[in-house]
C-alpha positions as CSV (number, residue, x, y, z in Angstrom):
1,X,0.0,0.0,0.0
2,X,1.3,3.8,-1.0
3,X,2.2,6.2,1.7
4,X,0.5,9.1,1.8
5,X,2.2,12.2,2.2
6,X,1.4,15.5,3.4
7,X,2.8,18.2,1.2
8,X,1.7,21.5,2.9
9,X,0.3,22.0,6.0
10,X,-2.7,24.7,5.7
11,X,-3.9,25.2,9.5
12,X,-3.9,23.8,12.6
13,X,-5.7,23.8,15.8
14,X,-4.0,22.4,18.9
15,X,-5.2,21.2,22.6
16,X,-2.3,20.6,25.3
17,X,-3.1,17.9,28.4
18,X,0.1,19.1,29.5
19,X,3.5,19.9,28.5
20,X,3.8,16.7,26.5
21,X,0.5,15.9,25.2
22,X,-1.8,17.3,22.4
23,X,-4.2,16.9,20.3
24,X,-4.9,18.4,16.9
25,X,-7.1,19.4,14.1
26,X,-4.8,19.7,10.8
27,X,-6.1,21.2,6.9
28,X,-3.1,20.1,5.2
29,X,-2.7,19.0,1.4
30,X,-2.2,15.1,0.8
31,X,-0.9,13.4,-1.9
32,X,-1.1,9.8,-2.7
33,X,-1.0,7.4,-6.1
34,X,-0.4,10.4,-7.8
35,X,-3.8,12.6,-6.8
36,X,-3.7,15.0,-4.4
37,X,-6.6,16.1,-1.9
38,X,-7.1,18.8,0.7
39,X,-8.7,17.3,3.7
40,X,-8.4,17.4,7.7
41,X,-6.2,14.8,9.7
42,X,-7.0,14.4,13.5
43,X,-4.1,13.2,15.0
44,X,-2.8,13.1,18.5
45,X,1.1,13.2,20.7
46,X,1.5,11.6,23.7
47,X,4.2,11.1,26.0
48,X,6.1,13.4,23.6
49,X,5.7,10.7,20.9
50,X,3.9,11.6,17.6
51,X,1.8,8.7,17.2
52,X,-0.2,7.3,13.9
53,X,-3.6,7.0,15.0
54,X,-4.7,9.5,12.4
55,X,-8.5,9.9,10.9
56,X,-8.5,11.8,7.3
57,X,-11.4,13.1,5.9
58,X,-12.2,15.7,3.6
59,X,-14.6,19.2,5.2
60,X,-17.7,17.6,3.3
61,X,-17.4,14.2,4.9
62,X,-17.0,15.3,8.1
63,X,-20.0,17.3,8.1
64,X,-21.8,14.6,7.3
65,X,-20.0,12.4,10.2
66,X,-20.6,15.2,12.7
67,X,-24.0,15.6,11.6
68,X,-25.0,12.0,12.2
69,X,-22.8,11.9,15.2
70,X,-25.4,14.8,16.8
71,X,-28.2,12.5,15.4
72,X,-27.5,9.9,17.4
73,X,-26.2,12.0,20.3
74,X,-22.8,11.3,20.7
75,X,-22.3,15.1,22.1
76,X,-23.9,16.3,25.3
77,X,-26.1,19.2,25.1
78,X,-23.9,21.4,26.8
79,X,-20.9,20.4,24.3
80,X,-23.5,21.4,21.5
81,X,-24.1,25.2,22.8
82,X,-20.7,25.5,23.5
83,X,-19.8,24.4,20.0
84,X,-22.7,27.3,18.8
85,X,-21.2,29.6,20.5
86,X,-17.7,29.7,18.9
87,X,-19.3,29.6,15.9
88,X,-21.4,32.7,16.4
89,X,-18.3,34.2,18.3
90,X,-19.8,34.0,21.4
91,X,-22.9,35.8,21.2
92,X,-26.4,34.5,20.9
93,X,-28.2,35.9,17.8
94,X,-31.2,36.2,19.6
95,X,-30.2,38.2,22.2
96,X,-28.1,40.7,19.4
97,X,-31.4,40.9,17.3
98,X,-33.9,42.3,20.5
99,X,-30.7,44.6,21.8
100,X,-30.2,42.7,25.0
101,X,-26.5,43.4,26.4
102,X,-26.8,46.2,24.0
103,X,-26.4,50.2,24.3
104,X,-29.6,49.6,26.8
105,X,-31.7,52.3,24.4
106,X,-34.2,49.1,23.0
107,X,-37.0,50.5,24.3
108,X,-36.1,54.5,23.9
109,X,-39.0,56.4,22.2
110,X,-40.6,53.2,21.5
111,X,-44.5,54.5,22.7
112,X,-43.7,57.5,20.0
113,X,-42.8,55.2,17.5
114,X,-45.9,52.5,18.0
115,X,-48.5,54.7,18.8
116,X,-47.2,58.0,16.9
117,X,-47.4,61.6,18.7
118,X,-49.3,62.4,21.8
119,X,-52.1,64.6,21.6
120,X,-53.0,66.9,24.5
């Protein structure tokens, strides 16, 4: 069986145990059999060893994988809202629509603008 082999390494994201021991998310370009392929690699080092327990699936795929992983609920709840909130940067797009932790001015003027001026 052909090697593969990683030509460029695109982005990583890293998680340390401790000194020694990481995990990480990799977007790297693979080649193998003469084709190359962009894809993720999850791969892990422990004891300050590399070792080759590696998954590598292309960004599509592992939509789907995550998608039917929440399906079946492999992820607690919490690990789900935590997950939505680094993707909407940390704020809840409900709240940012009705102004809450805004400038505090949401309901400023607001019986002028439903009800239109006061008569005397």
């Amino acid at each position: 069986m052909a090697k593969m082999i990683t030509l460029e390494h695109r982005a990583v994201g890293s998680f340390h145990w401790d000194e020694r021991d990481e995990a990480r998310i990799e977007r790297n370009l693979f080649a193998l059999n003469g084709d190359t392929w962009e894809g993720l690699r999850f791969c892990k080092n422990r004891n300050g060893r590399h070792n080759r327990v590696h998954l590598v699936i292309g960004e599509a795929e592992f939509v789907d994988l995550f998608r039917d992983a929440v399906a079946k609920g492999v992820f607690h709840a919490e690990t789900l809202e935590q997950l939505r909130a680094i993707l909407t940067g940390g704020q809840d797009p409900l709240l940012e629509v009705i102004g809450v932790a805004q400038d505090g001015q949401l309901t400023k003027d607001i019986d002028s603008e439903l009800y239109g001026e006061e008569s005397r």
